[in-house]
Biotite code that builds the C-alpha atoms (Angstrom):
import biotite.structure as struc

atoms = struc.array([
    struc.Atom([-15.486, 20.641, 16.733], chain_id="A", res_id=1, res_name="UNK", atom_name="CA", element="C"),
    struc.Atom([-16.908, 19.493, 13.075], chain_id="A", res_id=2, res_name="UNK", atom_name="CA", element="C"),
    struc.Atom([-20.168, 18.253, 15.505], chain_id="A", res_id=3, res_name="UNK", atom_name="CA", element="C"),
    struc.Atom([-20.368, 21.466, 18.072], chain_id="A", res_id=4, res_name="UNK", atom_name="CA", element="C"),
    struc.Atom([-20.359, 23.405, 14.513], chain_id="A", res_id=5, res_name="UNK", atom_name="CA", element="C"),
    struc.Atom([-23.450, 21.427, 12.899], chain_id="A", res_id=6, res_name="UNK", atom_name="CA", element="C"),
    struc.Atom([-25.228, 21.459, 16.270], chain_id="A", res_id=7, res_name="UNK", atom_name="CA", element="C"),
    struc.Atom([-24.670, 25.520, 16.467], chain_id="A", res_id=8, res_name="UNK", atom_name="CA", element="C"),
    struc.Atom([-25.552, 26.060, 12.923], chain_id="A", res_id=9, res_name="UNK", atom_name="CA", element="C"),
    struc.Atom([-28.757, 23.991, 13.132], chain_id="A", res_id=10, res_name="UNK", atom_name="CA", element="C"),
    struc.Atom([-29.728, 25.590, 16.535], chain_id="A", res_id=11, res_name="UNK", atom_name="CA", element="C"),
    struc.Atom([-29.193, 29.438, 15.095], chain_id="A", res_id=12, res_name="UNK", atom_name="CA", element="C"),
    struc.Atom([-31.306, 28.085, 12.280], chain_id="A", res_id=13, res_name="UNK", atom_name="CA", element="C"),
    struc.Atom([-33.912, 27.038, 14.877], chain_id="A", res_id=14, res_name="UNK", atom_name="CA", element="C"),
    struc.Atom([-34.059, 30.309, 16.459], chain_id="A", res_id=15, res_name="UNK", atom_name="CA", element="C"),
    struc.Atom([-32.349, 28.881, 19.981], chain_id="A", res_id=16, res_name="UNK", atom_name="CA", element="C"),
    struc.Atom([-29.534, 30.669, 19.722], chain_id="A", res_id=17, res_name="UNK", atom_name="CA", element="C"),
    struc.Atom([-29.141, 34.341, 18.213], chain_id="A", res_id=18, res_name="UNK", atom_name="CA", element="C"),
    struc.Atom([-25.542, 33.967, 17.689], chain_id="A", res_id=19, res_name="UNK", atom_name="CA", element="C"),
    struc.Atom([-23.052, 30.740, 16.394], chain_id="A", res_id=20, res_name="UNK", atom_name="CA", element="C"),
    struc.Atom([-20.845, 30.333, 19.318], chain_id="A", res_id=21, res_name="UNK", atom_name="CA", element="C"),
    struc.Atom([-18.027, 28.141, 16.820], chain_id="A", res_id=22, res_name="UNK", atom_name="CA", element="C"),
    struc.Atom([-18.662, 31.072, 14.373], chain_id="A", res_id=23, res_name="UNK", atom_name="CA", element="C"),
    struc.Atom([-15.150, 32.116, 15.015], chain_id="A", res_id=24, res_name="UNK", atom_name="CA", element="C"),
    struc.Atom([-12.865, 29.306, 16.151], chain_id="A", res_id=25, res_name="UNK", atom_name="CA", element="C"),
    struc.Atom([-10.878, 27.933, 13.955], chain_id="A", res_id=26, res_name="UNK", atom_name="CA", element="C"),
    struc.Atom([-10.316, 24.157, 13.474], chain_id="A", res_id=27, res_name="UNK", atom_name="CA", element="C"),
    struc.Atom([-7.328, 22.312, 14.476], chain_id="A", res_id=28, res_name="UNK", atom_name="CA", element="C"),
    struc.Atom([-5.041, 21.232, 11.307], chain_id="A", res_id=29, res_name="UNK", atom_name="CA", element="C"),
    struc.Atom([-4.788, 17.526, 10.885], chain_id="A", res_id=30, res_name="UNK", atom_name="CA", element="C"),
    struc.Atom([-0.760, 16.621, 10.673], chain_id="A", res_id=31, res_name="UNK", atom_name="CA", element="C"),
    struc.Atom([0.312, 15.752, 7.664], chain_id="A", res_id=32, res_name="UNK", atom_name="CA", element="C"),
    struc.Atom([2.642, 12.810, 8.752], chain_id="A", res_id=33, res_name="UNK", atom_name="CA", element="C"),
    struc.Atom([4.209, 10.041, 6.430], chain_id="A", res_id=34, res_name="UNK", atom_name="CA", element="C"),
    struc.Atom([2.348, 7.148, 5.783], chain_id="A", res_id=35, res_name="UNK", atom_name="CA", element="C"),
    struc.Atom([3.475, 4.020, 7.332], chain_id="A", res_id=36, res_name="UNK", atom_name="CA", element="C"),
    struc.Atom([5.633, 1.963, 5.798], chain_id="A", res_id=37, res_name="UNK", atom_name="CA", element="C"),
    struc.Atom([8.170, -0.882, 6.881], chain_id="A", res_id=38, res_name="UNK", atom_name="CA", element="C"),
    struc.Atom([11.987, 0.144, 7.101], chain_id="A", res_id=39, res_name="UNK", atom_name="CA", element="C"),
    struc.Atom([14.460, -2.260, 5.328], chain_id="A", res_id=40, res_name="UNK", atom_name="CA", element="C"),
    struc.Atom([15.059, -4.234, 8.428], chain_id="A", res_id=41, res_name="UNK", atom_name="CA", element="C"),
    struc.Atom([11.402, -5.131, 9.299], chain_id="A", res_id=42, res_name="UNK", atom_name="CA", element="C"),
    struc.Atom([10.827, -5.057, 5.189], chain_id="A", res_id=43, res_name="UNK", atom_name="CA", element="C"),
    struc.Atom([13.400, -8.182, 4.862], chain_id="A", res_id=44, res_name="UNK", atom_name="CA", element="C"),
    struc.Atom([12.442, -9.646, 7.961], chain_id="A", res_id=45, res_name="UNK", atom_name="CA", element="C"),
    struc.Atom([8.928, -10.236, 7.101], chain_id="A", res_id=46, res_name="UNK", atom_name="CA", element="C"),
    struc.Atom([10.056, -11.421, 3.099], chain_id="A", res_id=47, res_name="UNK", atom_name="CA", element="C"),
    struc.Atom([12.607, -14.035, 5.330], chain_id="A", res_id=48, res_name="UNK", atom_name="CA", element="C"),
    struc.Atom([9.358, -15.081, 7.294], chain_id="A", res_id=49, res_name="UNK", atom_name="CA", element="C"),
    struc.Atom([7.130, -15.696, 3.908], chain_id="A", res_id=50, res_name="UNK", atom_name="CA", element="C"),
    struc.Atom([9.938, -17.056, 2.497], chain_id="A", res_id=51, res_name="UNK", atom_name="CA", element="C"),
    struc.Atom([10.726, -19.484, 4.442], chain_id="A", res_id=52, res_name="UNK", atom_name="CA", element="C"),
    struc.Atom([7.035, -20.653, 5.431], chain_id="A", res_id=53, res_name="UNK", atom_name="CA", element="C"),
    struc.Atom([5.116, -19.559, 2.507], chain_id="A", res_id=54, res_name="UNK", atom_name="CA", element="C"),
    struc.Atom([4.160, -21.293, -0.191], chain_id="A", res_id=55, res_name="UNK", atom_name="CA", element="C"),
    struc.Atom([4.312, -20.225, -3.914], chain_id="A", res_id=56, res_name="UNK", atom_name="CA", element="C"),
    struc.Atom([1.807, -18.242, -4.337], chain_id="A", res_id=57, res_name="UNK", atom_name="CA", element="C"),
    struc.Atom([1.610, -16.554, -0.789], chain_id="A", res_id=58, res_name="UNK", atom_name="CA", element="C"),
    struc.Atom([5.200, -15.709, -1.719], chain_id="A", res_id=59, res_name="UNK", atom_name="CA", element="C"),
    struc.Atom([4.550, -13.899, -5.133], chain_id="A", res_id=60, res_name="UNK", atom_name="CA", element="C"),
    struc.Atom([1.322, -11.894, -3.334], chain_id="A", res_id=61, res_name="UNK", atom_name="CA", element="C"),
    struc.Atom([3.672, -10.425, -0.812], chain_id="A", res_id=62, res_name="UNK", atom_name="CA", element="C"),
    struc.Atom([6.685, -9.683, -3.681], chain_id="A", res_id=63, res_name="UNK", atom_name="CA", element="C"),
    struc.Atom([3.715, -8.458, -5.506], chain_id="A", res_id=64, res_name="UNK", atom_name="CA", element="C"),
    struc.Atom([2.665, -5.872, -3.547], chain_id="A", res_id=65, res_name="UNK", atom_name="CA", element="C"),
    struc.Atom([5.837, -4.686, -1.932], chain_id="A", res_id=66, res_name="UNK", atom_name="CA", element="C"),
    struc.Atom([7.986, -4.197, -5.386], chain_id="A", res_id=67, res_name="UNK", atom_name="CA", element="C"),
    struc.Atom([4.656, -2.686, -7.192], chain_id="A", res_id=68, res_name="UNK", atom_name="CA", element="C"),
    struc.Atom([2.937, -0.756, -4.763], chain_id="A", res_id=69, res_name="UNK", atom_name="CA", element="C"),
    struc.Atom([-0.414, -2.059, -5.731], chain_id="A", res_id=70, res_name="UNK", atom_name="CA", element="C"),
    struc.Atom([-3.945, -1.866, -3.685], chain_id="A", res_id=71, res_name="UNK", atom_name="CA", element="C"),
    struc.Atom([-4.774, -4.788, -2.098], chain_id="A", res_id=72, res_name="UNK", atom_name="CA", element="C"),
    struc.Atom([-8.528, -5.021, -4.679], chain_id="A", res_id=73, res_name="UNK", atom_name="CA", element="C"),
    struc.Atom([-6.071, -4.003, -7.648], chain_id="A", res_id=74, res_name="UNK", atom_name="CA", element="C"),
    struc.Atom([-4.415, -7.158, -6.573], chain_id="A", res_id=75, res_name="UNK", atom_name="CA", element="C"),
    struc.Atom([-7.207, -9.367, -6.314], chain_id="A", res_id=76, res_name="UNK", atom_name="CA", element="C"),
    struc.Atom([-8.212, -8.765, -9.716], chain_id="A", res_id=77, res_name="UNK", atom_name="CA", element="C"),
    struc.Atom([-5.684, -9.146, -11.639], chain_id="A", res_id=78, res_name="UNK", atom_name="CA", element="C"),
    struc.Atom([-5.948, -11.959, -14.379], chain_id="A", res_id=79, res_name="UNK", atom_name="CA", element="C"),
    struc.Atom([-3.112, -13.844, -16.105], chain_id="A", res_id=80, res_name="UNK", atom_name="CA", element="C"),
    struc.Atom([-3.299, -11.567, -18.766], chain_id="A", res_id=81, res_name="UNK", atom_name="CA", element="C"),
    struc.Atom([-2.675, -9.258, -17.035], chain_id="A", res_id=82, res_name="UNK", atom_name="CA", element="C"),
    struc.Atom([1.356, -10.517, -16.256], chain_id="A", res_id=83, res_name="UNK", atom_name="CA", element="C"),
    struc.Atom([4.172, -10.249, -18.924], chain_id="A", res_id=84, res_name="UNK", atom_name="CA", element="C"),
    struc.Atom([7.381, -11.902, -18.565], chain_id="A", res_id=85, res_name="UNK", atom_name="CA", element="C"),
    struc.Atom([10.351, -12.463, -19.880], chain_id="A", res_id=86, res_name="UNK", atom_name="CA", element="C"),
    struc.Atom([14.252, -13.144, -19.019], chain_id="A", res_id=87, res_name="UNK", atom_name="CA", element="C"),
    struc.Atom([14.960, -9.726, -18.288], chain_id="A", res_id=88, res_name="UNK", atom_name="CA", element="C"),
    struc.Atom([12.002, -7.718, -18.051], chain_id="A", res_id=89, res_name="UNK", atom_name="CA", element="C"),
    struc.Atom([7.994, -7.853, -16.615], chain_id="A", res_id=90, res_name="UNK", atom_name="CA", element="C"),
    struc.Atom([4.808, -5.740, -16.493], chain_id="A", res_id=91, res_name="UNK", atom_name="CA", element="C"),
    struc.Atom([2.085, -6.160, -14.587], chain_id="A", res_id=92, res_name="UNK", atom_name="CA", element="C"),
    struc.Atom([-0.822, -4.565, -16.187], chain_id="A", res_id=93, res_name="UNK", atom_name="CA", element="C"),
    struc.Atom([-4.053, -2.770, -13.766], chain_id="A", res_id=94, res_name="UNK", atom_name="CA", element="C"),
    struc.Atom([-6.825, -2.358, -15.602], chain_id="A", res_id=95, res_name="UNK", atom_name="CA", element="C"),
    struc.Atom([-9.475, -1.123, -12.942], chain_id="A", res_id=96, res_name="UNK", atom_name="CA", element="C"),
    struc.Atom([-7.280, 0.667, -10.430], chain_id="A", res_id=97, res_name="UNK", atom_name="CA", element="C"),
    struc.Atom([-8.987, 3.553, -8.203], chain_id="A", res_id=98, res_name="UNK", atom_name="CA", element="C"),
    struc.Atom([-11.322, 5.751, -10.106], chain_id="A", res_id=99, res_name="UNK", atom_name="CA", element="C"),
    struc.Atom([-11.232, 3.464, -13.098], chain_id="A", res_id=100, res_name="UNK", atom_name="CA", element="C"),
    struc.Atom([-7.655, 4.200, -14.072], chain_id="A", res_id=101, res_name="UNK", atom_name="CA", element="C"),
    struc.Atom([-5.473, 2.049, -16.170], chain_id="A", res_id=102, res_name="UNK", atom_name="CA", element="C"),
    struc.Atom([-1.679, 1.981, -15.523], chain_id="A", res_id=103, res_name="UNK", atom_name="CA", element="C"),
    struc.Atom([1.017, -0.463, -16.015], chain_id="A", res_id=104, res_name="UNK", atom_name="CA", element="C"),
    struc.Atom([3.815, -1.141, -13.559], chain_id="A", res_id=105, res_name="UNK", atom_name="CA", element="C"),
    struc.Atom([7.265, -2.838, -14.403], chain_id="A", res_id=106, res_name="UNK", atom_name="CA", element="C"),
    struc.Atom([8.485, -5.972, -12.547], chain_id="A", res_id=107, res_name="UNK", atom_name="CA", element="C"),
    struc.Atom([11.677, -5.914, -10.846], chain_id="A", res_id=108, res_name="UNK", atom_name="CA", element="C"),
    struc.Atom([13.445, -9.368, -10.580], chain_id="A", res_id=109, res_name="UNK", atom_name="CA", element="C"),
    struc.Atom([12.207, -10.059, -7.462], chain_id="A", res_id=110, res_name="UNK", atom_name="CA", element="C"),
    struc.Atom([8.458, -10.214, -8.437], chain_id="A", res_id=111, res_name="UNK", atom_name="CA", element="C"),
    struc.Atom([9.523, -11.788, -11.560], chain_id="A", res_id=112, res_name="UNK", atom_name="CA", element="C"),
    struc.Atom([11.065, -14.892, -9.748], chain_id="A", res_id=113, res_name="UNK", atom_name="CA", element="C"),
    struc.Atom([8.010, -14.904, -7.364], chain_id="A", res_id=114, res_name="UNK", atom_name="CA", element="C"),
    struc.Atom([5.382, -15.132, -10.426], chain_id="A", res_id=115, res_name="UNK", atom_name="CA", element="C"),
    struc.Atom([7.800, -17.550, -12.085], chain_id="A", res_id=116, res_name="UNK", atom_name="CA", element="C"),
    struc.Atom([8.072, -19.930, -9.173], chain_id="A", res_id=117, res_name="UNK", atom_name="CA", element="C"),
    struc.Atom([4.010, -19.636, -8.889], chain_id="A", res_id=118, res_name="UNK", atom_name="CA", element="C"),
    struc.Atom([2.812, -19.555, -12.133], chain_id="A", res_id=119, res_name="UNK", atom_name="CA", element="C"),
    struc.Atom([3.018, -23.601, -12.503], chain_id="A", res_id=120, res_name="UNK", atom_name="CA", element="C"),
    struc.Atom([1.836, -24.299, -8.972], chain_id="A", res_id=121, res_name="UNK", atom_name="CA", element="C"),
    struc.Atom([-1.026, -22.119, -9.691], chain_id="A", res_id=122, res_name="UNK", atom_name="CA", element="C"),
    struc.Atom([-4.382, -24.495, -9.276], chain_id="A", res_id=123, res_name="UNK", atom_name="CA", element="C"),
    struc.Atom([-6.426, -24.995, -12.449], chain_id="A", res_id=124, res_name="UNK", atom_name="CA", element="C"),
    struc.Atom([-9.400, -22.590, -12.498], chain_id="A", res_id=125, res_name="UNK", atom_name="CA", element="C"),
    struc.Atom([-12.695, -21.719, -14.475], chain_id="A", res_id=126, res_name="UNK", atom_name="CA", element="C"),
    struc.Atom([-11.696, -18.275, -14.540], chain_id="A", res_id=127, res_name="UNK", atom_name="CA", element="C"),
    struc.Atom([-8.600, -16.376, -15.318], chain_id="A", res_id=128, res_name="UNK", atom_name="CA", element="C"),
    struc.Atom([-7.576, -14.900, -12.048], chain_id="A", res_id=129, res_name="UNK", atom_name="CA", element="C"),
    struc.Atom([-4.103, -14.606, -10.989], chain_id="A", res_id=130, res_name="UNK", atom_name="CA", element="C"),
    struc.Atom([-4.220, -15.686, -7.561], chain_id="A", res_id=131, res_name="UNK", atom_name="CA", element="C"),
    struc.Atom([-6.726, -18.981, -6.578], chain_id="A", res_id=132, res_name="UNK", atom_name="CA", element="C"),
    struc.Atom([-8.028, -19.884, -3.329], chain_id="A", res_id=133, res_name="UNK", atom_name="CA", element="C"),
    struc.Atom([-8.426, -23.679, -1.889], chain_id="A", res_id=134, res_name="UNK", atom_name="CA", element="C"),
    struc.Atom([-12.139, -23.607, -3.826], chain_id="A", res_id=135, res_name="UNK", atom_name="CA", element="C"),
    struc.Atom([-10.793, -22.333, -6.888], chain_id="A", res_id=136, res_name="UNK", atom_name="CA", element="C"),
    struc.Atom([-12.255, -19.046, -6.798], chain_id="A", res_id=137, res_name="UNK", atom_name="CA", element="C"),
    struc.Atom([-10.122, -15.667, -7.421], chain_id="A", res_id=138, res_name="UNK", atom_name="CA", element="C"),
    struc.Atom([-8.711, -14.923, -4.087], chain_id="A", res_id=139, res_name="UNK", atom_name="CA", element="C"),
    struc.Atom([-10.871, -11.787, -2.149], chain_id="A", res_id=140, res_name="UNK", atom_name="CA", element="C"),
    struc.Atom([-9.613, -8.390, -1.114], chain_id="A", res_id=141, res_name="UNK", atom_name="CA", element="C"),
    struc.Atom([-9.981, -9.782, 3.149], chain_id="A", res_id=142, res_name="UNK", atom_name="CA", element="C"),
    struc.Atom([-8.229, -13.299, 1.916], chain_id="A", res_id=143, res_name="UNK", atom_name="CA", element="C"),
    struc.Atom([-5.501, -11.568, 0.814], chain_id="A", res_id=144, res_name="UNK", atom_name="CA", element="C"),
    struc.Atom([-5.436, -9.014, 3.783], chain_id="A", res_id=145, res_name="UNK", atom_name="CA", element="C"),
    struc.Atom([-5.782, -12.042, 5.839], chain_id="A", res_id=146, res_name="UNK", atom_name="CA", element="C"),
    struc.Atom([-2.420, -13.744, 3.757], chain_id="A", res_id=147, res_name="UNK", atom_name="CA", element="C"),
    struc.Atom([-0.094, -10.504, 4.697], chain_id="A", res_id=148, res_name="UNK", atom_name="CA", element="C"),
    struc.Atom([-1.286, -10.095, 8.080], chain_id="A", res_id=149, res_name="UNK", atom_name="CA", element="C"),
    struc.Atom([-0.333, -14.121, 9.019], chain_id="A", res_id=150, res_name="UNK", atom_name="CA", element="C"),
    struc.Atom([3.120, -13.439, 8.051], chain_id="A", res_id=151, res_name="UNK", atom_name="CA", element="C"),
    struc.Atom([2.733, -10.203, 9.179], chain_id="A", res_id=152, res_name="UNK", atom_name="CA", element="C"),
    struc.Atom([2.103, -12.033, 12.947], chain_id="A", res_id=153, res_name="UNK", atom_name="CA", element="C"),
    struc.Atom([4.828, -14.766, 12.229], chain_id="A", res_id=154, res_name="UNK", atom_name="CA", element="C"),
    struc.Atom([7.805, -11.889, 11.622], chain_id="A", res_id=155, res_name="UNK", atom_name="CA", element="C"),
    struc.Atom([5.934, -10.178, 15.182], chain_id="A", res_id=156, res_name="UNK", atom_name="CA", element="C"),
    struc.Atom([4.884, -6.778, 12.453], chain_id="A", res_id=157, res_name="UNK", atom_name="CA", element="C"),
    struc.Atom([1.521, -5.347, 12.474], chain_id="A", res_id=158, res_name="UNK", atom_name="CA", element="C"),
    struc.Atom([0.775, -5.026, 8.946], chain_id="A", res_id=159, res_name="UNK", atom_name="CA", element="C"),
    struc.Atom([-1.619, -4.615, 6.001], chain_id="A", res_id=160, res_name="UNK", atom_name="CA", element="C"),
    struc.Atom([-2.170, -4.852, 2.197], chain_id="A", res_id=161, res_name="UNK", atom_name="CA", element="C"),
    struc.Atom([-1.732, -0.885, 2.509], chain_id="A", res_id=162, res_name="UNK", atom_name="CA", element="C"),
    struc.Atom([1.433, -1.368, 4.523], chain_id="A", res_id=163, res_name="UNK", atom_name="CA", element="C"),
    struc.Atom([3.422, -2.867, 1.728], chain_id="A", res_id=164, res_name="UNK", atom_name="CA", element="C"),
    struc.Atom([2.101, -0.540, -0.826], chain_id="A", res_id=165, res_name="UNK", atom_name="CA", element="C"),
    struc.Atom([2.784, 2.432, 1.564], chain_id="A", res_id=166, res_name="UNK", atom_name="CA", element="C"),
    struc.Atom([6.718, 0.518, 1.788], chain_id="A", res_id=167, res_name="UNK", atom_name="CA", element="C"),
    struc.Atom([6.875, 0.903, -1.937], chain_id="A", res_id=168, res_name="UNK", atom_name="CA", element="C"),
    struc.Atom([6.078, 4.208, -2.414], chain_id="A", res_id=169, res_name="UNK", atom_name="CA", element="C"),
    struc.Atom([8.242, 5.677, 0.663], chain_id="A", res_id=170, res_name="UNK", atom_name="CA", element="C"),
    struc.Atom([11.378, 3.377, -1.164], chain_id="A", res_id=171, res_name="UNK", atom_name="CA", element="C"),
    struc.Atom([11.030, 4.882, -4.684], chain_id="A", res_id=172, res_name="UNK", atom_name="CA", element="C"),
    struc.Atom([10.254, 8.144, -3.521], chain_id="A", res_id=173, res_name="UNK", atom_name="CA", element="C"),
    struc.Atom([13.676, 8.765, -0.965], chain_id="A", res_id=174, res_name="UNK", atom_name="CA", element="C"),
    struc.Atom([15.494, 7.258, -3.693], chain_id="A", res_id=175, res_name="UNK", atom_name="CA", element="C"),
    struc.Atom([17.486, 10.055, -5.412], chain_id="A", res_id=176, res_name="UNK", atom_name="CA", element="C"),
    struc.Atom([17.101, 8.274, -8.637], chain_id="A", res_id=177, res_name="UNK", atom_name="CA", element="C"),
    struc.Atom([13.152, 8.749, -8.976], chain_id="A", res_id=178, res_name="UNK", atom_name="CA", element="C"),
    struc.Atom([11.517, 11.200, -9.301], chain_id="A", res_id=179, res_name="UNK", atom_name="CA", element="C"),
    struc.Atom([7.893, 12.549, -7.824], chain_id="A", res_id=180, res_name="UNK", atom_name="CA", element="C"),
    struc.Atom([6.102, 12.113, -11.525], chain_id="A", res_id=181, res_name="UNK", atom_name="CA", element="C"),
    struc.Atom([7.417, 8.407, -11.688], chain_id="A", res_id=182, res_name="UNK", atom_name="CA", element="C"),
    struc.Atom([6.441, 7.876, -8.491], chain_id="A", res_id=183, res_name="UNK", atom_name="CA", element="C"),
    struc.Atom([2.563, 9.042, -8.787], chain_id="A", res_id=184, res_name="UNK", atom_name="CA", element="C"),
    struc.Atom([2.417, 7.548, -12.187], chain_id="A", res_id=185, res_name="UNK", atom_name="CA", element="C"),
    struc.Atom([3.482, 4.016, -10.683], chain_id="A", res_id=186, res_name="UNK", atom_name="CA", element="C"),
    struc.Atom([1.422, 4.615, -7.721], chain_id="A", res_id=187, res_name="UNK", atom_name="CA", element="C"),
    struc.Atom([-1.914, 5.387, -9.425], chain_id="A", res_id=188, res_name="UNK", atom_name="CA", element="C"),
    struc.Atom([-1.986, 9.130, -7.483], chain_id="A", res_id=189, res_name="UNK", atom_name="CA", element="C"),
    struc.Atom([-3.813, 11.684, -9.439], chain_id="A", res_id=190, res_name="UNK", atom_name="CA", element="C"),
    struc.Atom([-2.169, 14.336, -7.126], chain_id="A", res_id=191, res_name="UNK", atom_name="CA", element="C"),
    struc.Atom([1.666, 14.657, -6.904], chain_id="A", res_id=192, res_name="UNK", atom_name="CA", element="C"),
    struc.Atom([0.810, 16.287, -3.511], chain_id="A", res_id=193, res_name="UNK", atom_name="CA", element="C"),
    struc.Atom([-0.689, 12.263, -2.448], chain_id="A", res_id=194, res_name="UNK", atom_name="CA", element="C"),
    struc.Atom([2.514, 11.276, -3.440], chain_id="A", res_id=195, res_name="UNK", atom_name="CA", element="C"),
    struc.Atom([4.804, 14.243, -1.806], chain_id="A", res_id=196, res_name="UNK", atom_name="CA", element="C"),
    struc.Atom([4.014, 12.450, 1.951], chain_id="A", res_id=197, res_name="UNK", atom_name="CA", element="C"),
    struc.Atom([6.128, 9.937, 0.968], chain_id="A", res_id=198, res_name="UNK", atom_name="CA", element="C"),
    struc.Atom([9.046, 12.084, 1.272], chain_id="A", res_id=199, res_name="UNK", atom_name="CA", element="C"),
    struc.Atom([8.357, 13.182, 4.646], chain_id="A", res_id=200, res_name="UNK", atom_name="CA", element="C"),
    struc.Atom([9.966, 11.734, 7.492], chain_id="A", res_id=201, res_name="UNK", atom_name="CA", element="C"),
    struc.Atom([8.088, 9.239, 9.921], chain_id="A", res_id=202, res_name="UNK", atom_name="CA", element="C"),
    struc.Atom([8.327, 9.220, 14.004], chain_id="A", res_id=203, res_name="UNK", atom_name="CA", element="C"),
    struc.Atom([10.859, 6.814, 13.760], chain_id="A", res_id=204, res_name="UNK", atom_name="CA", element="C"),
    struc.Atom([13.384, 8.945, 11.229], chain_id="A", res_id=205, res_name="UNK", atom_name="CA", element="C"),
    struc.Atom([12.661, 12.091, 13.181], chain_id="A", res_id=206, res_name="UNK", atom_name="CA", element="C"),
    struc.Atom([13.908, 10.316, 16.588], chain_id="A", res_id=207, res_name="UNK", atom_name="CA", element="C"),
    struc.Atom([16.847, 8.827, 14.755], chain_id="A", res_id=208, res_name="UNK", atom_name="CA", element="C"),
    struc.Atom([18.042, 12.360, 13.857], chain_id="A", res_id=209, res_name="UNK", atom_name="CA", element="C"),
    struc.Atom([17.761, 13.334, 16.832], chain_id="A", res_id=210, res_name="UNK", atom_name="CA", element="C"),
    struc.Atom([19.475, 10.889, 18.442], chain_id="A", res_id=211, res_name="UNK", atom_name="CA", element="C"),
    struc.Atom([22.633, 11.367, 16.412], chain_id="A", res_id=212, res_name="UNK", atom_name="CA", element="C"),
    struc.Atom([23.049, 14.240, 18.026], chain_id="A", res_id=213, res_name="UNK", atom_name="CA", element="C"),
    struc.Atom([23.210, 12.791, 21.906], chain_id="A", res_id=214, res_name="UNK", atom_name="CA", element="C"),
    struc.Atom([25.979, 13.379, 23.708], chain_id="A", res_id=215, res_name="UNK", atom_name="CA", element="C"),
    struc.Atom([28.127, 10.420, 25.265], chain_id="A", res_id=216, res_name="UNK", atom_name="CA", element="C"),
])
């Protein structure tokens, strides 16, 4: 429709056509569905597979970006300084998130044990990033797409960076505990409204609920 409208318009324009046929017709409405996330099944079935298989550091990427909803480049750039720790508490700190936005996100124990059990595995480097590759370089955005998607294979999900974050954000925002503000602050969403689709209900929920109501 968006290309029948350009072509119309232009040929009017051009004196070809005396009226705009797509004048009048309205465009279709793109659905506004939830974004995809992993349920807690698949969730702890693909944190067995890294787990198990993974080593350190692959570990902390994926507890990384599933318990702070992070973007996969937010990821890659994060420094050491950019992780605080302690017994009981963590931050993780993003100082070039989307738009050039600066936000801080707290570590849950589960992230905390993963950077804990990395940190002294973590290969000396020239620089200061968090995560390393084989030549010592800061791991890139498609490495570390490439890292989720091989465990992603091994627990038989088809995932992304974006997949876990997505995961995050639906978790906090069904829990009745958080609120939408928390949420978008956490999330680095300018617009509450980004963050309000991950309160509606995916494919999946909507055939659950209706299945409940089957009759045996």
């Amino acid at each position: 429709m968006a290309a029948l409208a350009k072509f119309c318009a232009w040929a009017k324009a051009q004196g070809l056509l005396a009226e705009d046929p797509t004048a009048e017709v309205k465009g279709v409405r793109r659905a506004q569905v939830a974004p995809k996330a992993l349920n807690a099944v698949d969730l702890r079935r693909l944190l067995r597979e890294v787990h198990k298989r993974g080593k350190k550091r692959d570990v902390a990427i994926v507890e990384l970006l599933s318990n702070t909803g992070l973007r996969v480049g937010e990821l890659a750039q994060l420094t050491l300084g950019d992780i605080e720790l302690s017994p009981r508490k963590g931050l993780v700190t993003v100082r070039s998130g989307k738009g050039a936005k600066y936000r801080q996100v707290p570590l849950n124990v589960d992230a905390r044990r993963a950077l804990e059990e990395y940190l002294p595995t973590r290969p000396t480097a020239e620089g200061e990033r968090l995560f390393i590759g084989q030549r010592g370089n800061g791991l890139t955005p498609s490495a570390i797409w490439r890292v989720v998607k091989q465990y992603g294979q091994r627990a038989e999900l088809a995932i992304s960076p974006h997949t876990l974050r997505h995961t995050f954000g639906t978790r906090l925002a069904r829990s009745k505990e958080v609120d939408l503000v928390t949420v978008a602050t956490m999330m680095g969403h300018e617009s509450l409204d980004t963050t309000a689709l991950y309160t509606r209900p995916s494919e999946e929920d909507m055939a659950n609920a209706v299945e409940k109501l089957a009759v045996e």
